[in-house]
C-alpha positions in Angstrom: 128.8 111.7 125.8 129.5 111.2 122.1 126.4 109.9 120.8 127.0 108.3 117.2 124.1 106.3 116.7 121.8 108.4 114.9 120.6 105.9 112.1 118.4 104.3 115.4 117.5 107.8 116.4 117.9 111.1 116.4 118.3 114.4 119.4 115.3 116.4 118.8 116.3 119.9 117.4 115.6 122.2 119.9 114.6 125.2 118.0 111.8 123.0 116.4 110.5 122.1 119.5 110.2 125.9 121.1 108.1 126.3 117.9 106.0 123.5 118.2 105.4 123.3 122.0 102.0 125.5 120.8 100.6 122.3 119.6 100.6 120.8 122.9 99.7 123.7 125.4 97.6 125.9 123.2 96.9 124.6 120.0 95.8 121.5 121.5 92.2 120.7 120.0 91.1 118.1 117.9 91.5 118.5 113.6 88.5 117.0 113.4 86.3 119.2 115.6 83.5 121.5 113.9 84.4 124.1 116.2 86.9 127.4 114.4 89.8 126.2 116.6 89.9 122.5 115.5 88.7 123.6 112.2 91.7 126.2 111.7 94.1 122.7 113.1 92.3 120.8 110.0 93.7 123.6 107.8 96.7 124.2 109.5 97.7 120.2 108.9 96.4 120.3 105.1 99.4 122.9 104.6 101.6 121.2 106.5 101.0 117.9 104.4 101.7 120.1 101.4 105.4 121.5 102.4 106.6 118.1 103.4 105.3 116.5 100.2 107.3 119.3 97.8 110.5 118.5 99.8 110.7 115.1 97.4 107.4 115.2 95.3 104.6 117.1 94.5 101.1 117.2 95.6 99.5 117.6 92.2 100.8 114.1 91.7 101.2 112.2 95.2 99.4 112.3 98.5 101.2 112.3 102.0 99.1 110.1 104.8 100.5 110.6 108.3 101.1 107.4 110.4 102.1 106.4 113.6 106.2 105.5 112.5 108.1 104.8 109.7 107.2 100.9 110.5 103.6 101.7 109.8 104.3 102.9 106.7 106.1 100.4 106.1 103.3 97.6 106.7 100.8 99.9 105.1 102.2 100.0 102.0 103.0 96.2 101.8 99.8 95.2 103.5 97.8 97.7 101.2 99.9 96.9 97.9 100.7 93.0 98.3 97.3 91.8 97.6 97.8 88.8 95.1 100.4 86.6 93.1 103.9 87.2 94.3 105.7 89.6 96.2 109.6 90.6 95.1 111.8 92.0 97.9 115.4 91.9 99.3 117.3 90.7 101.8 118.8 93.6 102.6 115.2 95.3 103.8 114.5 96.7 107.1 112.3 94.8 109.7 109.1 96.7 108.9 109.5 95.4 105.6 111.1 91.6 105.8 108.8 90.8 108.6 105.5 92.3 107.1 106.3 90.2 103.9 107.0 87.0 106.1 103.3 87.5 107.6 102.3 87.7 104.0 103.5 84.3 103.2 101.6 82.7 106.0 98.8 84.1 104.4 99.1 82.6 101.0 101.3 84.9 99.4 104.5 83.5 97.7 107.0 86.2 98.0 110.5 86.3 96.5 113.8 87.7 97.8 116.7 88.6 95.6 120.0 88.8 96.3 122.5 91.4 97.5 125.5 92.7 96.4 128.9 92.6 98.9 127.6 96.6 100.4 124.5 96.0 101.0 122.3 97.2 97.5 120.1 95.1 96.1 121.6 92.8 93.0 119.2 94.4 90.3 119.7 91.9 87.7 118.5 89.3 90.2 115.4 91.3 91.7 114.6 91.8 87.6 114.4 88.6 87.4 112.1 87.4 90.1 109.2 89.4 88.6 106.7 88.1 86.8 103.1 88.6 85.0 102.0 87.9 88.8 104.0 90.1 90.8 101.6 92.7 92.8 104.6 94.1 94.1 108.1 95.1 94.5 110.0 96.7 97.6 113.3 97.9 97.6 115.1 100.0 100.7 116.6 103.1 99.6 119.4 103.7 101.5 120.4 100.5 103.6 119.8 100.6 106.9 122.6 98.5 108.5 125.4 99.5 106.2 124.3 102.7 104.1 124.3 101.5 100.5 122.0 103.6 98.6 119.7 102.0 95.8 118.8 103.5 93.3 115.2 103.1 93.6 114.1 105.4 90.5 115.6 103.4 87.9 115.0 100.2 89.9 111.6 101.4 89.6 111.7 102.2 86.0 112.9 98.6 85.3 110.4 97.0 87.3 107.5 98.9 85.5 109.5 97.7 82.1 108.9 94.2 83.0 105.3 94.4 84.5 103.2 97.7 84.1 101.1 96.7 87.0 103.3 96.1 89.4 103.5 98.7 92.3 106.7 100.1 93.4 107.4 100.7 97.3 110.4 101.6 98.8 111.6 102.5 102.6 112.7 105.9 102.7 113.6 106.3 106.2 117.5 106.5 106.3 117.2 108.8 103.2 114.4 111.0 104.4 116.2 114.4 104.9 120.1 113.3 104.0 120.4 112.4 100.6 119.6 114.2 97.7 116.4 112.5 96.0 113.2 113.2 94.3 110.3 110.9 93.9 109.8 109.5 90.1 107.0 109.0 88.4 107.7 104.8 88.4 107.7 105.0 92.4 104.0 104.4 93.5 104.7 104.1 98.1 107.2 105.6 99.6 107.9 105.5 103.7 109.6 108.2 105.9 109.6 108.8 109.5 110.0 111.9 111.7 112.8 110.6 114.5 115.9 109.8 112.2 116.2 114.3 111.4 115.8 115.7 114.6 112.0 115.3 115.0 110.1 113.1 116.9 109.3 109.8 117.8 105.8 108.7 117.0 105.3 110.2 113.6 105.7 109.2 110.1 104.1 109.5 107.0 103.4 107.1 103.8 103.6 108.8 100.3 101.7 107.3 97.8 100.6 108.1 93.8 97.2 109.9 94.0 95.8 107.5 91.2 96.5 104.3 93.1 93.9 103.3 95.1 94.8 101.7 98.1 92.1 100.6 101.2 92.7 101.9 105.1 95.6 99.8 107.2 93.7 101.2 110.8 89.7 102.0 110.5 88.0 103.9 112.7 87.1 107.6 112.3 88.3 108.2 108.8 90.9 110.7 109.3 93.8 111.2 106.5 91.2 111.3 103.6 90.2 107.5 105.3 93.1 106.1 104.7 94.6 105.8 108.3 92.1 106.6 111.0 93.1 107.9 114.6 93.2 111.8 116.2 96.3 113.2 114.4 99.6 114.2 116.3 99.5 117.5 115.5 102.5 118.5 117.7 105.0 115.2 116.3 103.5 116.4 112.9 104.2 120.2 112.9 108.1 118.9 114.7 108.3 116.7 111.4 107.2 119.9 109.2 109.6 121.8 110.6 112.8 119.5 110.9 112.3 118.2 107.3 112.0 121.8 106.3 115.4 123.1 108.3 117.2 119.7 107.0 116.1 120.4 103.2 116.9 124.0 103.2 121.0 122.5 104.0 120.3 119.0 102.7 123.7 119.6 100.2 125.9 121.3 102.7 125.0 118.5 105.8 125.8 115.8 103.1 128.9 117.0 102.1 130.0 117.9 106.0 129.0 114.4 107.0 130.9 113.1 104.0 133.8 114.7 105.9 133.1 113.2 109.0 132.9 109.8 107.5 135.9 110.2 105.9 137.7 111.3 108.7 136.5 108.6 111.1 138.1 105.9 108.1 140.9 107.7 108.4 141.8 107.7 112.0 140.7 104.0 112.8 143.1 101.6 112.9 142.8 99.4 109.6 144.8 96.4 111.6 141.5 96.2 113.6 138.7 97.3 112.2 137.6 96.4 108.2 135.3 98.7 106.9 132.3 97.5 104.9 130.1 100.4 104.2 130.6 101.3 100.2 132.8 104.5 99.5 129.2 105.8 97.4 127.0 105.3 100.2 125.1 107.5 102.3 127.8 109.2 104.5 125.3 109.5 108.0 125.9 105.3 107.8 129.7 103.9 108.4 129.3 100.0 109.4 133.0 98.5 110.3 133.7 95.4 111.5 136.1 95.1 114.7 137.9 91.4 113.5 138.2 88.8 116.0 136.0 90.8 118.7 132.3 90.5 119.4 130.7 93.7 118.9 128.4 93.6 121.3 131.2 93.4 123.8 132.9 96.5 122.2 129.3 98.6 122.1 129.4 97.9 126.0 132.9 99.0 127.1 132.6 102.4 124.7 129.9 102.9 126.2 131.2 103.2 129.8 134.0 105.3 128.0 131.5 107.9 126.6 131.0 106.4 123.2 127.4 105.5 122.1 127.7 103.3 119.1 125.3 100.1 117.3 125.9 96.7 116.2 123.1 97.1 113.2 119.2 97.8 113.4 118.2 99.3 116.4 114.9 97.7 115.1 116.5 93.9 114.8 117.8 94.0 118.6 115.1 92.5 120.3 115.6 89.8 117.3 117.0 86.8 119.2 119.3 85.7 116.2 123.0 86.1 117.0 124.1 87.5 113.7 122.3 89.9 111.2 120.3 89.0 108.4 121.6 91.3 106.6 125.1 91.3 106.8 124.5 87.4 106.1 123.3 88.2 103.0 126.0 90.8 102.0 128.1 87.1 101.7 130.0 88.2 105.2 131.2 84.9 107.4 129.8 84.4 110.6 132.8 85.3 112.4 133.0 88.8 111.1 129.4 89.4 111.5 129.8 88.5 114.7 132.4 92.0 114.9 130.0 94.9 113.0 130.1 98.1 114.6 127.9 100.7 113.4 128.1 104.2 113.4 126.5 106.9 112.4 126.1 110.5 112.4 124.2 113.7 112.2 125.0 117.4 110.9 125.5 118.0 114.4 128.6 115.8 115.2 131.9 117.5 114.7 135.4 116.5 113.9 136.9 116.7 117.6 133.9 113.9 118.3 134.7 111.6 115.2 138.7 112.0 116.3 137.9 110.9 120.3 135.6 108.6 119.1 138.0 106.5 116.7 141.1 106.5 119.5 138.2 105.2 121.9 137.3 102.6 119.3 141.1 101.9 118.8 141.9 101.6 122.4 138.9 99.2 123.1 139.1 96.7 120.6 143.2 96.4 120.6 143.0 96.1 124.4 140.2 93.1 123.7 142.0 91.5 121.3 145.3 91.5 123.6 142.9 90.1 126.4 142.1 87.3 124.2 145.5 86.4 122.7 
């Protein structure tokens, strides 16, 4: 099985999980006991929180809160920071994000969407101009999920500051967590990342924020992670995070340039009579989102799959969504017809050539054989 769907989720890496199995047979206590063992956990997870944080900040300045999932973070961050006035976002934001900001609204909170450009990013110019001396604030996606344009959410951040010093800055790190090169500025106050999308696993994620903003609890209760997200900690998804993040960043520039490879090659070998690629040329390279013209993608997802091909049609995230097309690829100003067709695929450090080559001649063979069906 060719599995090319790792923007939805990622194969745990093996090696990680040898190392971490400790955590659930023997180092299996509670961080918050008294006692030396859960005591020694406490410590253990304080070190822990310090490693991942130097991957793309530094804990002098910022302070890592472990959640649940990325989507936790997510709502966190705009439950925590969207507190009064107005609320600036995009329309190309991932579901944790758009729907959390939806709830908002039916809570009094006017929120404002700005535009995208044709690939996916943010238009800046538009989002700059939605903020206000009222705007609590501002979330922007860093890498888009659905078709890999990468924002620039530094100097986005930068610009928003410009306009309204107050405003707080949160963005959605999850789809450049561990593949793109990136550190945390000093204008981004919230940043989200999750353990499942680098080959850790599901049920772990983590919130970076600014240590000078003070922000109140999302989920009360026993006042673990300084008291700002209560609940026993995962120790075993949390060391698998540690040490995934840590074998990802210690290769981060040679993955990104191998997957850049395997992005190119799979542009290369599928047909350009049916399939039209959106995905930008500067965009993150794990992310390749094509549309098959004239066929429904869901269809073609289906028949690869009996084939040996594991592909998407978006966010994994939207597909209990009961809306026929994606918001997003709406918004990038594609018609109805061809979002009807978008494929997405997406890869790992893991995939190799010989499975971007059979994958493309399965793609090929699939959609030209539906679209003689149809003529």
């Amino acid at each position: 099985m060719i599995y090319l769907d790792n923007a939805a989720t990622s194969k745990p890496d093996v090696e990680c999980l040898k190392v971490a199995e400790q955590y659930l047979t023997d180092k299996f206590y509670n961080p918050s006991a008294l006692y030396a063992e859960g005591y020694n956990l406490h410590r253990e997870i304080t070190k822990i929180r310090s490693n991942i944080l130097n991957l793309i900040a530094n804990d002098r300045d910022f302070q890592l809160i472990f959640t649940s999932c990325g989507t936790e973070a997510d709502n966190q961050a705009i439950f925590c920071g969207g507190k009064r006035g107005n609320v600036v976002t995009t329309y190309g934001e991932h579901s944790a994000v758009f729907s959390a900001v939806n709830e908002l609204k039916e809570r009094g909170i006017e929120v404002r969407f700005a535009a995208l450009n044709s690939d996916g990013s943010v238009n800046v110019e538009n989002l700059l101009n939605l903020i206000d001396s009222n705007t609590s604030l501002v979330s922007v996606i860093h890498v888009n999920n659905e078709t890999g344009a990468v924002n620039d959410v530094n100097a986005i951040a930068k610009a928003v500051k410009m306009k309204n010093s107050r405003t707080l800055f949160h963005s959605d790190g999850v789809q450049a967590f561990g593949k793109i090169p990136f550190k945390i500025g000093k204008d981004i106050d919230l940043y989200s990342i999750s353990s499942h999308k680098i080959g850790a696993l599901k049920g772990t994620g983590a919130l970076i924020k600014r240590k000078n903003l003070v922000i109140k609890p999302y989920i009360y209760g026993g006042g673990q992670e300084d008291g700002l997200r209560s609940g026993t900690e995962n120790v075993f998804g949390i060391k698998m995070l540690e040490l995934a993040a840590l074998k990802r960043y210690g290769v981060l520039n040679e993955n990104y340039n191998r997957v850049r490879q395997l992005k190119e090659k799979m542009i290369q070998n599928l047909d350009s009579g049916l399939f039209t690629v959106l995905s930008p040329e500067n965009g993150s390279p794990y992310i390749l989102t094509v549309v098959a013209d004239g066929v429904r993608g869901e269809i073609i997802l289906h028949e690869v799959n009996d084939k040996g091909l594991i592909i998407g049609t978006g966010s994994a995230c939207s597909s209990n969504d009961k809306k026929r097309y994606s918001r997003v690829i709406l918004s990038c100003g594609i018609d109805e017809a061809k979002a009807d067709g978008v494929l997405r695929l997406s890869f790992c450090p893991e995939t190799t050539l010989e499975e971007v080559v059979k994958a493309a001649g399965i793609l090929n063979a699939t959609v030209k054989r539906r679209r003689e069906i149809m003529e």
